[in-house]
C-alpha distance (Angstrom), angle and dihedral (degrees) to the residues before:
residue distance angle dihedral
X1 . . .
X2 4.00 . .
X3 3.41 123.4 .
X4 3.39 120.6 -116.1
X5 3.39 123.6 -103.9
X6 3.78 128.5 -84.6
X7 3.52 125.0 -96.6
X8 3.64 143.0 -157.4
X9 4.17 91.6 -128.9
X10 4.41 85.5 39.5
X11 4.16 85.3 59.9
X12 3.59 94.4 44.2
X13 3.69 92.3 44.2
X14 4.36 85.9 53.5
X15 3.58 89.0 42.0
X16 3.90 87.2 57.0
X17 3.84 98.3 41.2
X18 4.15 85.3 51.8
X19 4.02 85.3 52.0
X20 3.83 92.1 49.1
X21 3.54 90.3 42.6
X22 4.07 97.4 52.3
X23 3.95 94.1 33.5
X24 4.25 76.8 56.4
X25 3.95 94.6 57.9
X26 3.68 93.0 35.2
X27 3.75 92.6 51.3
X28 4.57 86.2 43.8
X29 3.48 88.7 53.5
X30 4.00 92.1 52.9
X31 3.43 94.7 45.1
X32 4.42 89.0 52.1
X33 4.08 84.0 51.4
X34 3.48 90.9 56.6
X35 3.93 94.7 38.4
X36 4.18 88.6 55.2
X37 3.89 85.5 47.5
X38 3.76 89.5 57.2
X39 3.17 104.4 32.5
X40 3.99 87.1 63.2
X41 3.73 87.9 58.1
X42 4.06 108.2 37.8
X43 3.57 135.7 16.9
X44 3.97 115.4 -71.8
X45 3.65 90.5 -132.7
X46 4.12 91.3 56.4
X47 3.79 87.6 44.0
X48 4.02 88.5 49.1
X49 3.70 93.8 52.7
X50 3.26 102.7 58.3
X51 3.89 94.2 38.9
X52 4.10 77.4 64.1
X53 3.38 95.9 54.8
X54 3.72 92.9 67.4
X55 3.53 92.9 36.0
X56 3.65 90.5 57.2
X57 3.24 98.1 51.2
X58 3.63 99.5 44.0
X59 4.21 89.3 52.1
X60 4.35 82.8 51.0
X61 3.59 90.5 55.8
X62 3.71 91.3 48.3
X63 3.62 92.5 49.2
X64 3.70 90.8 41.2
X65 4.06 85.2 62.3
X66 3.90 98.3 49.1
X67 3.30 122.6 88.9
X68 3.66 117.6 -78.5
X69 3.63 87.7 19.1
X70 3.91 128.9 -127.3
X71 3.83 90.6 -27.3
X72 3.58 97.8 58.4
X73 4.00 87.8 42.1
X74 3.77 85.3 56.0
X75 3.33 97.2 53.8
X76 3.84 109.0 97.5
X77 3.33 132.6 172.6
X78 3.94 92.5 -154.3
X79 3.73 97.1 40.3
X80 4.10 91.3 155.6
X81 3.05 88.9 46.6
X82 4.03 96.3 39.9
X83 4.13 84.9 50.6
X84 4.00 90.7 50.2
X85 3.80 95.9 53.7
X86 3.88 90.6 46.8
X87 4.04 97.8 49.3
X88 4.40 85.5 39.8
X89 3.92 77.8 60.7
X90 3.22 102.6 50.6
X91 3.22 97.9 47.0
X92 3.72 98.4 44.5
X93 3.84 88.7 52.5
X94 3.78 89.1 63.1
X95 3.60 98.4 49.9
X96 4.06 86.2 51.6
X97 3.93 90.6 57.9
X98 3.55 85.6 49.7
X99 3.76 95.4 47.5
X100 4.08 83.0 50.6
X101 3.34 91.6 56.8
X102 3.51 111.0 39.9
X103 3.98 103.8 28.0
X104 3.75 95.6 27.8
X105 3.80 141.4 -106.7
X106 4.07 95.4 -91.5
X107 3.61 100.3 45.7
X108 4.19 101.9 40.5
X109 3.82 82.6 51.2
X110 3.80 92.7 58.7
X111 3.28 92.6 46.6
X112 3.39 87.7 43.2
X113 4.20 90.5 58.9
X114 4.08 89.7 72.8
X115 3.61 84.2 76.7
X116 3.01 110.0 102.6
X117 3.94 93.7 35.8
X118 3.45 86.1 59.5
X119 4.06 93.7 53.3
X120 3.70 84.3 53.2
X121 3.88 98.7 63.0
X122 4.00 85.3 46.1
X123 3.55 91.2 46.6
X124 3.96 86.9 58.0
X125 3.67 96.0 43.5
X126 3.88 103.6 42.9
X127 4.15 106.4 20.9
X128 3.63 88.2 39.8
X129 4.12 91.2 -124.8
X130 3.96 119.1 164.0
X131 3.64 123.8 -119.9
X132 3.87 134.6 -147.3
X133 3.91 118.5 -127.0
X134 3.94 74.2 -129.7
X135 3.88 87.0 61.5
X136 3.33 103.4 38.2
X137 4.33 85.2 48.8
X138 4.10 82.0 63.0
X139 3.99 97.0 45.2
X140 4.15 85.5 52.5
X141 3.45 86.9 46.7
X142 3.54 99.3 39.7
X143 4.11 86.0 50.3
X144 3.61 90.2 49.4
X145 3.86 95.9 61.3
X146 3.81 89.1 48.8
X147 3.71 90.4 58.0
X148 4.58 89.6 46.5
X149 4.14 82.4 48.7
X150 3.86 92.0 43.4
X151 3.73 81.4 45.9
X152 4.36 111.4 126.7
X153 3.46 118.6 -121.7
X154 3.92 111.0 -123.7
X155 3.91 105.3 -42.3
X156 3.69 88.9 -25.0
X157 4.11 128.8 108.5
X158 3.43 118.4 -176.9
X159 4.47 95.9 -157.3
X160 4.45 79.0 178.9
X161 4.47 75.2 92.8
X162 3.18 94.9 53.1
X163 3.70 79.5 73.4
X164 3.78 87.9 64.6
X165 3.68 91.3 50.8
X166 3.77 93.8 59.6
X167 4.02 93.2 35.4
X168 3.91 83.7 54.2
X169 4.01 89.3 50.5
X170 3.96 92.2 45.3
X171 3.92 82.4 59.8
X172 3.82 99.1 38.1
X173 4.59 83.5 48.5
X174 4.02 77.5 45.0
X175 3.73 100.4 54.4
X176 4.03 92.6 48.2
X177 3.42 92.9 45.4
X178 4.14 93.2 55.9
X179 3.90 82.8 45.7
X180 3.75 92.4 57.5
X181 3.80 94.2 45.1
X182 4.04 89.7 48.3
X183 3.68 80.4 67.7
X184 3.75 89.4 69.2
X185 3.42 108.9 18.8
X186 3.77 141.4 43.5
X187 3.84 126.6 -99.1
X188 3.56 88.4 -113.4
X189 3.58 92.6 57.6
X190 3.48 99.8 46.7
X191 3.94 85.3 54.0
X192 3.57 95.8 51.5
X193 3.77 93.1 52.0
X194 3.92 90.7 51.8
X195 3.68 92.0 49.7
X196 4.13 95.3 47.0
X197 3.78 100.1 27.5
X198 3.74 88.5 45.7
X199 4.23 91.7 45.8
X200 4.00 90.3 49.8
X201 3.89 92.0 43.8
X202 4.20 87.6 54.6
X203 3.74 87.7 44.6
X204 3.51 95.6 59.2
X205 3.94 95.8 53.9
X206 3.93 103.0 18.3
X207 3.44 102.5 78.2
X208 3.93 95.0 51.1
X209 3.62 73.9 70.0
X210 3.49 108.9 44.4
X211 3.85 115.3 143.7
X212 4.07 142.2 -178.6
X213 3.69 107.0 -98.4
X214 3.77 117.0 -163.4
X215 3.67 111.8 -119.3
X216 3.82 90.1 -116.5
X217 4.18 85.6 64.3
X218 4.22 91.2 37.1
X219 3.87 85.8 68.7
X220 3.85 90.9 44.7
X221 3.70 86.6 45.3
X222 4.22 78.5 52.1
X223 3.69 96.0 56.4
X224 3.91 88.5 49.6
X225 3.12 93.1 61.1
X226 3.74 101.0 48.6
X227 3.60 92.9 36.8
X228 4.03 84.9 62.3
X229 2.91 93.7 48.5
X230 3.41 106.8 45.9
X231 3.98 94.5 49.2
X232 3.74 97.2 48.5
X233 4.08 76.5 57.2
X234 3.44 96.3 50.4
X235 3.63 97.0 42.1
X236 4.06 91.4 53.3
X237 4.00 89.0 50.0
X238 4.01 88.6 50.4
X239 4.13 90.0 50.0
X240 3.50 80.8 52.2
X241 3.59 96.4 64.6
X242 3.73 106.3 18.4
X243 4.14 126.6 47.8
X244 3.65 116.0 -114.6
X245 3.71 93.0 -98.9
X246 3.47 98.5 61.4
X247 3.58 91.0 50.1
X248 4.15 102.1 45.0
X249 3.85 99.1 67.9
X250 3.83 85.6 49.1
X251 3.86 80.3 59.7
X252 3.89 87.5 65.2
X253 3.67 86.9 73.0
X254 4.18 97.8 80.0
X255 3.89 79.1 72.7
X256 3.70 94.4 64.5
X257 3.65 92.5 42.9
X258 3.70 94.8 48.2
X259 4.00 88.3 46.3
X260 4.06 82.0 56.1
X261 3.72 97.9 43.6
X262 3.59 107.0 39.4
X263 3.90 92.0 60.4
X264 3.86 100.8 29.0
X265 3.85 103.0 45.1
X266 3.99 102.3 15.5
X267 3.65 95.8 31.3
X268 3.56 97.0 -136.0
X269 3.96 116.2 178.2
X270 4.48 100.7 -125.5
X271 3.61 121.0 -174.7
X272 3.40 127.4 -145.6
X273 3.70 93.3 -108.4
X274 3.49 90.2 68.4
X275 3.76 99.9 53.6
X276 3.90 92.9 35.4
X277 4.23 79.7 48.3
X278 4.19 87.2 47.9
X279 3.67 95.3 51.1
X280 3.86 99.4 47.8
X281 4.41 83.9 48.5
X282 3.64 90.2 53.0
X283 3.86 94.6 41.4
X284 3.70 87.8 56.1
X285 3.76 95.9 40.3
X286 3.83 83.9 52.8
X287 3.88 87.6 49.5
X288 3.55 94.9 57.5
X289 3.73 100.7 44.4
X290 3.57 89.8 55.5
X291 3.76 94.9 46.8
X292 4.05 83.4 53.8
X293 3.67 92.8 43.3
X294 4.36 90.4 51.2
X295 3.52 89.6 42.6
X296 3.78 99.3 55.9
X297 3.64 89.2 40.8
């Protein structure tokens, strides 16, 4: 079937999803700044609690607005599998604060960039997907700069990034698993239980943990929450306008931010392994997107 024709309101209407989408990452990357600078300070799991609690409440009131309200949002038909995607979350975004601040911004966020390669070989094996020899060219790839990142320095290795390796795989295990449930349930189901499940998981720990923050850090704390907010909003009204490839290599982007902000603001120490490691990740993340993008096409 053709496409229909291009119009002046369809360009503005791309141009808009691509602002959504980059104001989205910009926004993400923000928010990880100010996780690392907590996280140096306070416990990652106090920090992620109360992160929740605005992210809860924000994926109520979007429930609250759809139709059938926050009972039909709550109505899954993969709850166990709905409630196992929101506590993996949880618990992944704590280990990424901690990655922030004890292996630094730049260097958890290139590990970080095998992501999505690595939800592609568990797409494969568990949702039964089919792969390019294109795709699976970029996953090697991909792989390969994780290993020049992972890399020691002289007689030196750091095993803190392994850290990063499995926070990246909690993620990837993440990813699949909303996939899977997006089979059964809509999107705005599967938000709602990450919002609430996550919230509840945080409560059960986070107060163990519960610490005086100075008031300096309670209005960084402040901008955490709204920043989370605000970019999980942004990001839905960019998937509302764009398909997911166009936004994913846009993605790629927190790595150039983090390669900015871990040396200019935190002063972290990067070797060139690391951004040599970063570019050959993205390359091969690139790779594969493309390769899905040609292949669908």
């Amino acid at each position: 079937m053709p496409r229909p024709p291009a119009t002046a309101s369809n360009h503005r209407n791309l141009r808009m999803g691509y602002v959504f989408a980059l104001s989205a990452i910009t926004i993400f990357a923000l928010q990880d700044g100010i996780s690392k600078h907590l996280g140096q300070i306070y416990p990652p799991v106090f920090v992620t609690m109360i992160r929740y609690w605005a992210f809860a409440g924000f994926a109520l009131a979007l429930a609250a607005r759809g139709r059938g309200g926050i009972a039909a949002a709550a109505n899954s038909k993969a709850r166990p599998l709905q409630i196992a995607r929101g506590t993996l979350l949880v618990v992944q975004i704590v280990l990424a604060i901690t990655c922030f601040a004890v292996i630094g911004l730049a260097r958890t966020q290139a590990i970080f960039a095998a992501t999505p390669l690595i939800a592609t070989v568990m797409s494969v094996v568990l949702l039964g997907e089919r792969a390019t020899w294109l795709r699976w060219t970029g996953v090697v790839l991909g792989l390969g700069g994780v290993l020049l990142i992972l890399k020691p320095h002289g007689d030196f290795f750091d095993a803190t990034v392994l850290l990063a390796v499995l926070c990246s795989v909690m993620f990837a295990s993440y990813s699949v698993m909303t996939r899977m449930a997006g089979r059964l349930d809509p999107p705005l189901t599967s938000f709602f239980y990450t919002g609430v499940v996550g919230c509840l998981v945080a409560c059960l720990i986070g107060p163990f943990y519960w610490t005086n923050m100075a008031p300096l850090d309670w209005g960084w704390m402040a901008i955490l929450c709204l920043t989370s907010v605000t970019s999980h909003y942004l990001l839905i009204k960019a998937y509302n306008i764009l398909d997911a490839s166009a936004v994913q290599p846009l993605a790629y982007l927190s790595v150039v931010y983090a390669s900015v902000m871990g040396p200019v603001i935190f002063h972290e120490t990067v070797h060139v392994s690391t951004y040599a490691g970063a570019a050959i990740v993205v390359g091969g993340g690139l790779m594969s997107i493309w390769s899905e993008h040609r292949h669908r096409n």
